[in-house]
NUTITOR-440361 format. One record per residue (C-alpha): x, y, z. Coordinates in steps of 0.001 Angstrom, whole numbers, plus 500000, padded with zeros to 6 digits. Example, Ala and Ser with C-alpha at 12.3 -4.5 7.8 and 13.67 -1.06 7.14 Angstrom:
<vexvos>
512300495500507800
513670498940507140
</vexvos>
This chain:
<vexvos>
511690489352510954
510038491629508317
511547494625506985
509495497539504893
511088500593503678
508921502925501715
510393505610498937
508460507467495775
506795510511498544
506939513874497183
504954516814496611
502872517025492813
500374519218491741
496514518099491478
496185516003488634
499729514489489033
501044511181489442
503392509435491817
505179505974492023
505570504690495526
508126501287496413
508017499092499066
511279497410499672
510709493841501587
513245491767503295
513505489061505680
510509486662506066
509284486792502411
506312484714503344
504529488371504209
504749489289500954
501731487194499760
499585489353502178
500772493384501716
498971496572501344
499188500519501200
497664502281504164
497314505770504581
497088508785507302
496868512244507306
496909514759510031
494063514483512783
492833511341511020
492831507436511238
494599505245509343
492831503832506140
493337500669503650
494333502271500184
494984498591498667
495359495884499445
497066492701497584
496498489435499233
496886485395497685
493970483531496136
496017480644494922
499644479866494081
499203481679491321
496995484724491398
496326487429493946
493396489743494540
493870493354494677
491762495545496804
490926499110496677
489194501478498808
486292503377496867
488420506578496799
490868505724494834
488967503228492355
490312503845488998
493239506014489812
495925504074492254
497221500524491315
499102498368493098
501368495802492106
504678493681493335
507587492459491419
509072489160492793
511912489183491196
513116492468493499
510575491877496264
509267495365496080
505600496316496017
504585498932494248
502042501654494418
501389503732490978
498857507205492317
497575508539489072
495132511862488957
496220512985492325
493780514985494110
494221516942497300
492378514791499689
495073512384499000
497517514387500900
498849511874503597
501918509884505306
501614506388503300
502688503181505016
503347500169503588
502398496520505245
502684493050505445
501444489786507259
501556486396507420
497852485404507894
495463485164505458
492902487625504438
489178486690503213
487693489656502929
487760493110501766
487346494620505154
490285492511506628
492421492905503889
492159496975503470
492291496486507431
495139498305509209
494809495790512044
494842493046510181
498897493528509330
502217492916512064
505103495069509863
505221498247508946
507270500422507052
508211503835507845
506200506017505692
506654508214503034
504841511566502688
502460512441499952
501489516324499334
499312517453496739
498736521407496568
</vexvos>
């Protein structure tokens, strides 16, 4: 069992930046396959990034062309907490954020930055910028 419990939502001006955690516990084999999805209001869910295992040492990081440049993602393994770091805010990133895990492998882009291709889910946390 996988457990994912988001925190760092708020409200910031355009421009602004925002921190968002990922807590994991349980089955810590998910965390070599985890990602930041997004939704907001009337619209589907979307990859944000996406961090997924090449080797026993390294990971590729994904990002969706919106936020190129501005979000990074990153996961301490010492606390087991991924970690999702929104720089330049804009308001088209207004959205519930979820954060996500899986056991499988991902080879791609598309299937990593895939909301299908994750089991466990978090919560959410809500983003605003206005």
């Amino acid at each position: 069992h996988v457990q994912l419990v988001e925190s760092g939502g708020g409200s910031v001006q355009p421009g602004g930046s925002l921190r968002l955690s990922c807590a994991a516990s349980g089955d810590t084999s998910t965390k070599y396959y985890m990602g930041w999805f997004r939704q907001a209001p009337g619209k589907e869910r979307e990859g944000v990034a996406a961090r997924v295992r090449k080797d026993r040492i390294t990971h590729y990081l994904y990002y969706a062309d919106s936020v190129k440049g501005r979000f990074s993602i990153s996961y301490d393994d010492a606390k087991n907490i991924l970690y999702l770091q929104m720089d330049n805010l804009r308001p088209e990133d207004t959205a519930m954020y979820y954060c996500a895990a899986d056991r499988s492998s991902k080879t791609t882009e598309i299937q990593a930055l895939g909301p299908t291709s994750y089991n466990y889910w978090g919560q959410g946390t809500q983003v605003t910028v206005s």
